[in-house]
C-alpha positions in Angstrom: 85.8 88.9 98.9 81.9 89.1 99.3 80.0 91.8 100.4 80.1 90.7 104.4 83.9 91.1 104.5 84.1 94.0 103.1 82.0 96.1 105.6 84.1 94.2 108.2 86.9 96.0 107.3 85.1 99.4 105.5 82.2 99.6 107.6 78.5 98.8 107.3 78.0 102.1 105.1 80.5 100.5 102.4 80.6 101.6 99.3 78.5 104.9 100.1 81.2 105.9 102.9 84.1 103.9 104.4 85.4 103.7 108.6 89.1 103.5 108.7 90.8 103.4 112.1 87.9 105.4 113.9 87.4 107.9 110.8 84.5 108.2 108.7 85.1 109.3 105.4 82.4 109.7 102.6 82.2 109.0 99.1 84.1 112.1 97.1 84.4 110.7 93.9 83.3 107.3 91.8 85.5 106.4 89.1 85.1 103.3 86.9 88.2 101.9 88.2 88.5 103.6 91.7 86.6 105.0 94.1 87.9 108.0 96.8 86.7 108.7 99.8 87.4 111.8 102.0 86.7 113.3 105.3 87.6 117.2 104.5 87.4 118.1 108.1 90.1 116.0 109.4 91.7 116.2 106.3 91.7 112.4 105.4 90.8 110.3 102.2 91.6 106.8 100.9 91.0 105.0 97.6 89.7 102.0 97.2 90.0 99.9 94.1 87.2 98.8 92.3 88.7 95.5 91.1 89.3 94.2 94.6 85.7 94.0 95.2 84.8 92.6 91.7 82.8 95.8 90.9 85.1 96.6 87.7 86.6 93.8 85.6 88.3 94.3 82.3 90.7 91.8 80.1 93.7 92.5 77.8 91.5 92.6 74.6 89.5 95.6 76.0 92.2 97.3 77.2 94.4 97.1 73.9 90.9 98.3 72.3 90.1 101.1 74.8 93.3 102.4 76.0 93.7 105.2 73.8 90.2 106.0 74.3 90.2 107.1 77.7 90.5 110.2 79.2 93.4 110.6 81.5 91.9 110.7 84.9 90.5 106.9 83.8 94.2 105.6 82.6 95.4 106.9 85.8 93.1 105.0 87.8 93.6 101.8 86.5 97.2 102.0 86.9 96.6 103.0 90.9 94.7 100.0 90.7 96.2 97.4 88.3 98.1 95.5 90.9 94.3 94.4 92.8 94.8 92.2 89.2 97.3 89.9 91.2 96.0 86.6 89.9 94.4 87.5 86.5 96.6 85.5 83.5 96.1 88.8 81.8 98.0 90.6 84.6 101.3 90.4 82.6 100.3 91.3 79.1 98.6 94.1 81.1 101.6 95.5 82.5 103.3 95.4 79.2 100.5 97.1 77.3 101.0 99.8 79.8 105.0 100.5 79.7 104.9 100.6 76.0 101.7 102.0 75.8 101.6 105.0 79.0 103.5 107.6 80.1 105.9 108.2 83.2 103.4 108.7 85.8 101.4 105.1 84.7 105.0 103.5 84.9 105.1 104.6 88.1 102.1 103.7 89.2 102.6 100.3 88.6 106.4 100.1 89.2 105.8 97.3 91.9 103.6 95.2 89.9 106.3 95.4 86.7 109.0 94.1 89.7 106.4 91.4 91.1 104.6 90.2 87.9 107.5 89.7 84.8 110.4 88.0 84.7 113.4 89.5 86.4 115.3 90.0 82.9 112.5 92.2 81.5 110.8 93.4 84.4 114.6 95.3 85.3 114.7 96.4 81.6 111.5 98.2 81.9 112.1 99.6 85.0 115.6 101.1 84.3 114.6 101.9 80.9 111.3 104.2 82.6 114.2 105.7 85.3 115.8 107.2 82.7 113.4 109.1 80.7 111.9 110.7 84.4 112.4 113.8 85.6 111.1 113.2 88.9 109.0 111.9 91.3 111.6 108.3 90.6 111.0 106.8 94.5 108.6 104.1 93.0 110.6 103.2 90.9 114.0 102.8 92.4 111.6 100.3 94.9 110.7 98.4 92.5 114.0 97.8 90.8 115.4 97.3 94.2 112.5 95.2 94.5 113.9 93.2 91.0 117.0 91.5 93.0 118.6 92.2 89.4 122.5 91.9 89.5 123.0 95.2 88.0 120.7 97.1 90.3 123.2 98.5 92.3 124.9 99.7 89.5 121.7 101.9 88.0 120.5 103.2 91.4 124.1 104.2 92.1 124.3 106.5 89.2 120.6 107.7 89.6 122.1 108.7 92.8 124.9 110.7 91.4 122.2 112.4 89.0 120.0 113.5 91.7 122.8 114.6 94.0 123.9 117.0 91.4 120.3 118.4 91.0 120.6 122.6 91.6 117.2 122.2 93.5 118.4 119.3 95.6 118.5 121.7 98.8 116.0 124.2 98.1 113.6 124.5 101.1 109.8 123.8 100.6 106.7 124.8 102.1 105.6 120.8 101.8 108.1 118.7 100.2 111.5 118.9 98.2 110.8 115.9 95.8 114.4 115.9 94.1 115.7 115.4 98.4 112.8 113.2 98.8 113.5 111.4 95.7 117.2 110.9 97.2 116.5 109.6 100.2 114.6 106.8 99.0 117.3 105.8 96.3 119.5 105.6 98.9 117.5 103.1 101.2 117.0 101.3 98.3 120.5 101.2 97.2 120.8 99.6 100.8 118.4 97.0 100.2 120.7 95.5 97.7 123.7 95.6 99.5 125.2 98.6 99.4 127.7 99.6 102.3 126.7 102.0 104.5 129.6 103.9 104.9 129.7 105.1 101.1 126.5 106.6 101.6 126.9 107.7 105.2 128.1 111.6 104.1 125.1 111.9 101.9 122.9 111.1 104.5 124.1 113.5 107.0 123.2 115.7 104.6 119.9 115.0 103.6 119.5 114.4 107.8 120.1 118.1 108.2 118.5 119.5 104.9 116.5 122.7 105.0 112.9 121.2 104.4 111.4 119.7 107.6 109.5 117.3 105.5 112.8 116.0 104.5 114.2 116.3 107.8 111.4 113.4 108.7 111.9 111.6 105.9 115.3 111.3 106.4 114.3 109.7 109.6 111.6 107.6 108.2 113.2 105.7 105.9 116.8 105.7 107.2 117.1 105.6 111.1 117.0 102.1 111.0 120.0 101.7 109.2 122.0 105.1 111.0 120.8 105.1 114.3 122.3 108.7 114.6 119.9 110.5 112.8 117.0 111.4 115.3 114.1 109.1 115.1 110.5 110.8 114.3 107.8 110.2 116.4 104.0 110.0 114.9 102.1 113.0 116.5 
C-alpha cells in the first residue's frame, strides 16, 4: 500500500498521528514492529502495524538469530503484528519459530494466524497443545481452533468448557471484567461454530446471562444473542 492510501484511510497527518472515525489520536509510542496511537482525552488508541506499511520487514533467518535477543515489549509486538505477514513464504516457519520458541501470551497473539497459515493437522495440534498449558485469557485461542474446522474440536473446547466452569472465580464480580466468565462465554460461541447444539449449552448461558459482572452481562449479549434470542440484546451507547 503506498503512502497516498494510507492517509486515505489514517489521515493526512499519518504516521505522526492517525483520524479514525472522526477521532484524532496522536503518536504515544513507536516501536520497531508497531506503532500506538492515543487520544487520552476521549480515552481512545489504536495500533497500527509496521509491516503493513512496509516500514519494518524481517525474514525467518533474522528472527531464529534475534529472537532471544529481544526484550519483551519487542517479541510482543511482533506477534500483535505477525499476521500483516499474510503472504510472506516465511509466514509459516514464522509461526512455528514462535509456538516452540514463545510463551502463552505470543501463542495467543497469533492464535488466528497458526489456524489460517498451517495445515489443519498441525495447526490444531499447536493450538490444543497451547490451550492446555494456559491459565487464562484462552478466548483467542478457542477461535482459532474453532477457526481449525478440526474433527476433534468439539471434543477439546467441550472439556475446556467443563474446566472453566469449575473455576472458584468463575462468578466473582469485577470492577472491569471477570476473564475466567469472559473466557467462557467465548468457548461457548465457539463450541457453537462447530456444531454444537444449543440446548446442551442453553443452562450455562442463562447463567453467564445473569452473572454478577455487568461487563459480562454485555458480553453475554455480544457474542450470544444471536444464537438465544432471549438474552437481552446490548445496544452501543
Amino acid at each position: 500500500m503506498d503512502p497516498a492510501q494510507f492517509r486515505s484511510i489514517y489521515g493526512s497527518e499519518y504516521p505522526d498521528a492517525v483520524t479514525l472515525q472522526g477521532v484524532r489520536m496522536a503518536l504515544e509510542r513507536e516501536g520497531r514492529f508497531i506503532r500506538v496511537y492515543s487520544n487520552r482525552e476521549l480515552r481512545s488508541g489504536t495500533e497500527i502495524s509496521r509491516f503493513q506499511d512496509g516500514s519494518a520487514q524481517i525474514g525467518l533467518a533474522q528472527l531464529e538469530a534475534e529472537w532471544a535477543t529481544w526484550p519483551g515489549r519487542d517479541k510482543m509486538d511482533f506477534c500483535k503484528s505477525c499476521s500483516w505477514l499474510k503472504g510472506n513464504p516465511d509466514l509459516p516457519a514464522i509461526l512455528r519459530h514462535l509456538m516452540r520458541e514463545g510463551d502463552c501470551d505470543h501463542w495467543s497473539s497469533i492464535a488466528w494466524s497458526v489456524a489460517e497459515q498451517l495445515p489443519k493437522e498441525e495447526a490444531f495440534t499447536n493450538l490444543a497443545g497451547a490451550l492446555l498449558r494456559l491459565t487464562g485469557g484462552t478466548a483467542n485461542i478457542t477461535q482459532a481452533i474453532a477457526r481449525t474446522r478440526h474433527r476433534d474440536a468439539k471434543r477439546v473446547l467441550r472439556s475446556h468448557l467443563d474446566i472453566l466452569w469449575g473455576s472458584a472465580d468463575l462468578w466473582l464480580d469485577d470492577p472491569f471484567l471477570n476473564w475466567r466468565a469472559f473466557d467462557a462465554t467465548c468457548c461457548i460461541s465457539h463450541l457453537l461454530e462447530v456444531g454444537a447444539k444449543r440446548g446442551d449449552l442453553e443452562s450455562k448461558v442463562r447463567k453467564l446471562s445473569k452473572h454478577a459482572c455487568k461487563a459480562n452481562r454485555e458480553s453475554c449479549s455480544k457474542f450470544l444473542h444471536e444464537h438465544y434470542r432471549w438474552i437481552p440484546r446490548q445496544v452501543d451507547p
